[in-house]
C-alpha positions in Angstrom: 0.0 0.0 0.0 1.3 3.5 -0.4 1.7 6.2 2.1 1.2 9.8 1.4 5.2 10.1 1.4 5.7 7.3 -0.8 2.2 8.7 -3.0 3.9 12.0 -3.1 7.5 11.2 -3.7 6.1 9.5 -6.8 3.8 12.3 -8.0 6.9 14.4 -7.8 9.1 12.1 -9.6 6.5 11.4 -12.5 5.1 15.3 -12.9 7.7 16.0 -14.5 7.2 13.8 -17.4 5.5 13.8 -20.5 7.0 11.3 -23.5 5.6 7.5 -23.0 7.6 5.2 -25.2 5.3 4.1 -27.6 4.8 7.6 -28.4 8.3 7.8 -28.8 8.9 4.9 -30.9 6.1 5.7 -32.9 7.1 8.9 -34.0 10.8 8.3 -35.5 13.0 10.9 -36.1 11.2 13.1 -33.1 13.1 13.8 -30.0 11.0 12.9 -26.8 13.9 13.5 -24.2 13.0 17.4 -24.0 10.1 16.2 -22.1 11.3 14.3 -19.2 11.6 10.6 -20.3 8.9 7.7 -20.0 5.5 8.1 -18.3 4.6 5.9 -15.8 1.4 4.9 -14.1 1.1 7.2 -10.4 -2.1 5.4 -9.9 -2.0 3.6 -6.5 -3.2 0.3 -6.3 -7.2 1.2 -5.2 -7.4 2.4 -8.7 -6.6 -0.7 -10.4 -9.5 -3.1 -8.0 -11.3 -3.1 -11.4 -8.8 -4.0 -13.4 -6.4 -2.5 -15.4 -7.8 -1.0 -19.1 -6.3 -2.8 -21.9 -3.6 -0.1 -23.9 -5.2 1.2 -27.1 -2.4 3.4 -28.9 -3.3 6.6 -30.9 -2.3 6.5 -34.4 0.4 9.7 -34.4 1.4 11.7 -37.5 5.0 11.1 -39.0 4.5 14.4 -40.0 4.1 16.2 -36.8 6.9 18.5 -35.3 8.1 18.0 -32.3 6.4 20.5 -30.4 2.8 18.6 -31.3 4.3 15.6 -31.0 5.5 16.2 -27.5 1.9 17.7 -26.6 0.3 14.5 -27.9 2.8 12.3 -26.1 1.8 10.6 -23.2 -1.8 10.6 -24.2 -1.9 6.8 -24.6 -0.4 6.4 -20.7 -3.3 9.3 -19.3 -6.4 7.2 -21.6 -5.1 3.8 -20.3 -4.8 5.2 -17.0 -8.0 7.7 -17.1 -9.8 3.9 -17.7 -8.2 1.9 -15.5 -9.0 4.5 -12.6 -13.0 4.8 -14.0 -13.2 0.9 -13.4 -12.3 1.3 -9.8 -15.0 -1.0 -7.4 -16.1 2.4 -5.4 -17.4 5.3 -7.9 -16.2 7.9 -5.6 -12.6 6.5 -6.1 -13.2 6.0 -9.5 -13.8 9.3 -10.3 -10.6 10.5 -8.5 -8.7 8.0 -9.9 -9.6 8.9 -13.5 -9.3 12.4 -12.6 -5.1 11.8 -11.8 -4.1 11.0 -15.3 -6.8 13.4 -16.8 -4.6 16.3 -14.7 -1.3 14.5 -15.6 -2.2 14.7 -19.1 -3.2 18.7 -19.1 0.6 18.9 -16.8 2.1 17.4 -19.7 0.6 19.6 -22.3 1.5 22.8 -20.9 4.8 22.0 -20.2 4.9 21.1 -24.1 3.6 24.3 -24.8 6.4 26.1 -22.2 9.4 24.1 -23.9 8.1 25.5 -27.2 6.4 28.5 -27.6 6.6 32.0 -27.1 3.2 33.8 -26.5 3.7 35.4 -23.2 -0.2 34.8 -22.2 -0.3 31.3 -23.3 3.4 30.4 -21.2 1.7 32.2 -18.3 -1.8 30.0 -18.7 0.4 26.7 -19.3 2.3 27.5 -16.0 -0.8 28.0 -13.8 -2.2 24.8 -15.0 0.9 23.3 -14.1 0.9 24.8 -10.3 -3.3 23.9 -10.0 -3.2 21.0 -11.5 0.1 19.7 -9.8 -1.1 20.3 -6.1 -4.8 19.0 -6.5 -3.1 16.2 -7.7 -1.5 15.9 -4.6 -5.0 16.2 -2.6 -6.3 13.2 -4.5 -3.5 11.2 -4.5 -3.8 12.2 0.0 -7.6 11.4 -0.3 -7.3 7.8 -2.0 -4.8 7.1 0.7 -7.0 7.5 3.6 -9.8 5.5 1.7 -7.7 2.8 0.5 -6.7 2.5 4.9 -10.8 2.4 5.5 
């Protein structure tokens, strides 16, 4: 089971990440390392008691540049995860356990959009998404550890 110190110390080591590897190897000739690496699951275990969601990749564009490509990256990981957290038993854990990739995934968008662009509005929206979304994370992530020691 996790505690909150192990929950968080793995929120904080996975924020930070946006590239999964079949996004990655699916998009050759794109560079994926600008955006942290592989994304792993943060879901604790009460997510998966309805079993995990079986992986459905996104077709992705050969075409794309890197800068969509690393926005789209990591969308596979948050749908697989944003399913395997909806099947949870309980539908109040469900829902927060779908709701923890669904933030991930808008974390790793705006820090695609902060690597690569320049619109001074859009870099200050991207940033406050990543602060909001990044500490109610950490509330849920808090929450699902006191239900999953009911």
């Amino acid at each position: 089971m996790h505690t909150f110190k192990t929950a968080l110390l793995t929120f904080a080591l996975l924020a930070g990440t946006a590239a999964s590897s079949s996004a990655q190897d699916a998009m050759p000739g794109h560079d994926m390392s600008a955006m942290g690496g592989e994304v792993a699951s943060i879901l604790p275990e009460i997510c998966k008691s309805g079993g995990e969601a079986p992986m459905m990749p996104m077709a992705m564009d050969p075409d794309m540049d890197q800068a969509h490509a690393d926005m789209m990256a990591g969308m596979d990981a948050m749908n697989r995860d944003m399913m395997t957290g909806a099947k949870a038993d309980d539908i109040d854990v469900a829902f927060v356990c779908g709701m923890i990739p669904h933030h991930q995934g808008a974390i790793n968008m705006a820090k695609a959009e902060l690597a690569h662009r320049d619109d001074e509005w859009a870099k200050a929206m991207a940033q406050k998404v990543v602060d909001t979304q990044e500490a109610e994370i950490v509330e849920m992530l808090a929450w699902l550890e006191e239900q999953a020691a009911k």
